[in-house]
GUMI-550014 format. One record per residue: x, y, z of N, C-alpha, C, O in turn; residue in one letter. Coordinates in pm, whole numbers, plus 50000, padded with zeros to 5 digits. Each point is the difference from the previous one (the first is absolute). Last residue first. Layout:
N
n.c1,n.c2,n.c3,ca.c1,ca.c2,ca.c3,c.c1,c.c2,c.c3,o.c1,o.c2,o.c3,rest
X,Y,Z,X,Y,Z,X,Y,Z,X,Y,Z,A
...
//
This chain:
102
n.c1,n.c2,n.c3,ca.c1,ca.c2,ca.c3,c.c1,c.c2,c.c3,o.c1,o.c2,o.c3,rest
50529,50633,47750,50074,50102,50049,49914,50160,49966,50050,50106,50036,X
49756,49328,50019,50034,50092,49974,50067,50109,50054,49985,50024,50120,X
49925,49540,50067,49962,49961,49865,50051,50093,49852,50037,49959,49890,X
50293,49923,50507,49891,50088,50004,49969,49981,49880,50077,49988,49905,X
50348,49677,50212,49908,50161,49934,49869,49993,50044,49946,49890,50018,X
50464,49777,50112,49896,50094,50034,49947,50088,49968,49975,50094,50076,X
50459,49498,49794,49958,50136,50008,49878,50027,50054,49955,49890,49967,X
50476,49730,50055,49882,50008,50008,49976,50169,49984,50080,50080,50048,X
50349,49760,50048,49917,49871,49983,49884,50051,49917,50013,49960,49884,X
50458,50320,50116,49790,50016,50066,49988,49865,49941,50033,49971,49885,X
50445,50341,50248,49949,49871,49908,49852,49969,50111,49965,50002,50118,X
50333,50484,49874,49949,49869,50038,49956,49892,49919,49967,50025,49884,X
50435,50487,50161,49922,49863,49895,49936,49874,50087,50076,49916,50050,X
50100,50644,49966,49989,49904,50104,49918,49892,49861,49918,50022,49911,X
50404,50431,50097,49911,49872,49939,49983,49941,50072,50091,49978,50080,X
49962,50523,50114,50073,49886,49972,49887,49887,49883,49878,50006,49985,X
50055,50437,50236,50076,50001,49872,50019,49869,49957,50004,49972,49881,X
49991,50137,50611,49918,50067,49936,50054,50035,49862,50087,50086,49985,X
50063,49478,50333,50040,50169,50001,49864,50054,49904,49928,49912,49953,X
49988,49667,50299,50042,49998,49915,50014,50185,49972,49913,50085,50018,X
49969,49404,50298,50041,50169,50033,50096,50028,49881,50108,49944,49986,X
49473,49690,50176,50083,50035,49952,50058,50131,49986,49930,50101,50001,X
49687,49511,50177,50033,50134,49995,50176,49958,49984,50068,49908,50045,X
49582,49801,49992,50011,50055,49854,50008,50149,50034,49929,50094,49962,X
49984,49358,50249,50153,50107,49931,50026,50123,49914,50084,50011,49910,X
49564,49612,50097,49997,50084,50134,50093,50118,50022,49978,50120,50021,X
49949,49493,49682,50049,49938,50054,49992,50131,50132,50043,49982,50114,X
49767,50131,49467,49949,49819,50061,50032,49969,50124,49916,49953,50076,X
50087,50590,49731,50076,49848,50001,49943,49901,50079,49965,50005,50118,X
49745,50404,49577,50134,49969,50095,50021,49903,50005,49950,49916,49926,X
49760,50421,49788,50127,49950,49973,50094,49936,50163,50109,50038,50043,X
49483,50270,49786,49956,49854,50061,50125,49943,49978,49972,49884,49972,X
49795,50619,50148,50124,49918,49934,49963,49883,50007,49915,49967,50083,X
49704,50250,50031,50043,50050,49898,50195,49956,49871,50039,49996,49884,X
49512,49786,50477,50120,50028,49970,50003,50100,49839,49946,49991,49890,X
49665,49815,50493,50011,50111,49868,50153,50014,50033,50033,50060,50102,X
49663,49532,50136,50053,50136,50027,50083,50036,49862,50054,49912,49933,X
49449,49797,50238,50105,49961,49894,50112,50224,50054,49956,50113,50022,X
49664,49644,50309,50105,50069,49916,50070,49999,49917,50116,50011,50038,X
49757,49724,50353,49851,49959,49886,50057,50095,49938,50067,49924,49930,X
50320,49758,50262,49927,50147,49988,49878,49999,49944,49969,49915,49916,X
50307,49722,50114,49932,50026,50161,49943,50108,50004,49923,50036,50089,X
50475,49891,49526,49883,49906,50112,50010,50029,50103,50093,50020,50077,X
49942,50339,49523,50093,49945,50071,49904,49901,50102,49893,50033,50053,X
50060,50175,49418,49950,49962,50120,50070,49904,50096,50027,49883,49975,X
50052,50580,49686,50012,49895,50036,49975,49907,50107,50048,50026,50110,X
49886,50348,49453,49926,49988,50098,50089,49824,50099,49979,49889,49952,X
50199,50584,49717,49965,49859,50013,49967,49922,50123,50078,49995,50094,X
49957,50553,49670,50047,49891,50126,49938,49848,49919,49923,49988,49905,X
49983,50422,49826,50177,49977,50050,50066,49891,50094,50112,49949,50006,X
49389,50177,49927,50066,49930,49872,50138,49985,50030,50054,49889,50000,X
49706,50138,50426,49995,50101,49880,50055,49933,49876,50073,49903,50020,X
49667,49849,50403,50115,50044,49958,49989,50111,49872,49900,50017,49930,X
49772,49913,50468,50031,49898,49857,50122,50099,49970,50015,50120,50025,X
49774,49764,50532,50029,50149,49884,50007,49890,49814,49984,49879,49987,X
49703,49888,50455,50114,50007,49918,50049,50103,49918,49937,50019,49896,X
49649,49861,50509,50065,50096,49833,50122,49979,49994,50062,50063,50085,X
49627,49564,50109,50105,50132,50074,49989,49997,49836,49982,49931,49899,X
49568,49850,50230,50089,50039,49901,50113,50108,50055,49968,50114,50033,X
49678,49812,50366,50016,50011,49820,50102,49994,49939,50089,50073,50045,X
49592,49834,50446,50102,50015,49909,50027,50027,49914,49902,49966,49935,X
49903,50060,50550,49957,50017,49885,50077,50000,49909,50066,50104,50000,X
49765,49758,50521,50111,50015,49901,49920,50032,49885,49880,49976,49983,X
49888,50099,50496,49979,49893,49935,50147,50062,49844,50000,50117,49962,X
49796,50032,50537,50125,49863,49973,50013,49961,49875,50066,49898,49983,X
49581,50433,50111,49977,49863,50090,50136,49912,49971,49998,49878,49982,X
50058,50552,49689,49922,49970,50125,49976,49880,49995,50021,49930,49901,X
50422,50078,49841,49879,50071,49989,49883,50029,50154,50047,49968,50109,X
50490,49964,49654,49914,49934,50133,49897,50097,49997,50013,50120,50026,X
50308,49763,49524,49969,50110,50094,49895,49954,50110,49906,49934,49957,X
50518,49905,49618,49870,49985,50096,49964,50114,50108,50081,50075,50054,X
50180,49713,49434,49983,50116,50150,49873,50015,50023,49895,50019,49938,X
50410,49516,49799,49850,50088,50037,50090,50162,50098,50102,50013,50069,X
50115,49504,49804,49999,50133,49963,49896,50087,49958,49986,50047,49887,X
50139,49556,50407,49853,49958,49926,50022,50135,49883,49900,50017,49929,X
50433,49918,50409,49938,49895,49994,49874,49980,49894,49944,49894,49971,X
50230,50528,50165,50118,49972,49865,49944,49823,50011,50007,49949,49888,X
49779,50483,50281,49970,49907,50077,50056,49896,49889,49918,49950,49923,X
50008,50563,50235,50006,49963,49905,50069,49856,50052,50071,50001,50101,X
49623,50365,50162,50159,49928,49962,49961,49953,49878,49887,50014,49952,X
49819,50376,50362,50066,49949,49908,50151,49922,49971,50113,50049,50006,X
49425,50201,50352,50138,49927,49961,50017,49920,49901,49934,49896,49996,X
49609,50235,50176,50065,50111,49899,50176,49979,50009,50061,50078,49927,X
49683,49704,50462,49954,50054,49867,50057,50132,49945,50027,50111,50045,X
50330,49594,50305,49850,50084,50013,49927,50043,49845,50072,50045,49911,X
50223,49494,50244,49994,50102,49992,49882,50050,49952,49901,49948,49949,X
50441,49622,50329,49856,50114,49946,50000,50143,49985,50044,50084,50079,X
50222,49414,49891,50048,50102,50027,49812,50109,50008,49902,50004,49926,X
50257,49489,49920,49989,50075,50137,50020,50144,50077,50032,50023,50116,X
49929,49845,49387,50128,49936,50078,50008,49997,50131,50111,50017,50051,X
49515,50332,49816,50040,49862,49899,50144,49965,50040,50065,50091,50052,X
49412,50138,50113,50149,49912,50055,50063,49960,49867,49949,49916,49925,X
49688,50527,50212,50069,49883,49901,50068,49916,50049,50075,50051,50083,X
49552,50263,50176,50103,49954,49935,50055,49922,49891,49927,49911,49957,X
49573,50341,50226,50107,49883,50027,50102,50032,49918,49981,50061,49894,X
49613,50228,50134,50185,50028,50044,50056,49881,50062,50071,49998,50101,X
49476,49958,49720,50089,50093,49916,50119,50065,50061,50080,50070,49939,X
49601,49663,50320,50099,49953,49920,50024,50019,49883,50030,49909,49924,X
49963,50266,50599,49890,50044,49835,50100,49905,49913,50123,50003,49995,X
49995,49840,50534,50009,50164,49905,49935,49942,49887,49995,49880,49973,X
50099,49978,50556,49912,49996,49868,50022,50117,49949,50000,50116,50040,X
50300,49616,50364,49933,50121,49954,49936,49974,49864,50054,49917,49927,X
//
């Protein structure tokens, strides 16, 4: 069958899709949109920016840097603990993480 080729499709990963569908596409970190005749369109993904309070951190494989607000945890993974309400609790910090500003 023949169709207008302003309502071709998109293929991407083998997959096809219809104009005016939107992904976001973490291989190249672009969002993209399937335009008429098949044809992709990309841009710059928006990234949110952190607030002064958070600290921006970039985890691999992400195009995202992600916005912590606590940054205090354990190395080793382990980091839940069960402590009465009131109590002292005392950690020892390798290392600190501040935000440029409070």
């Amino acid at each position: 069958t023949c169709i207008q080729a302003e309502d071709c499709r998109c293929q991407v990963n083998g997959t096809f899709l219809d104009v005016g569908a939107t992904w976001e596409d973490h291989n190249i970190c672009k969002d993209c949109m399937c335009k008429a005749n098949g044809e992709i369109h990309c841009e710059n993904m928006y990234c949110k920016k952190c607030s002064k309070k958070e600290l921006p951190l970039n985890k691999e494989g992400s195009c995202c840097n992600e916005c912590i607000e606590e940054w205090a945890w354990a190395l080793d993974g382990n980091n839940k603990f069960n402590a009465k309400k009131g109590s002292e609790v005392k950690m020892t910090v390798d290392s600190v993480a501040k935000p440029n500003k409070f």
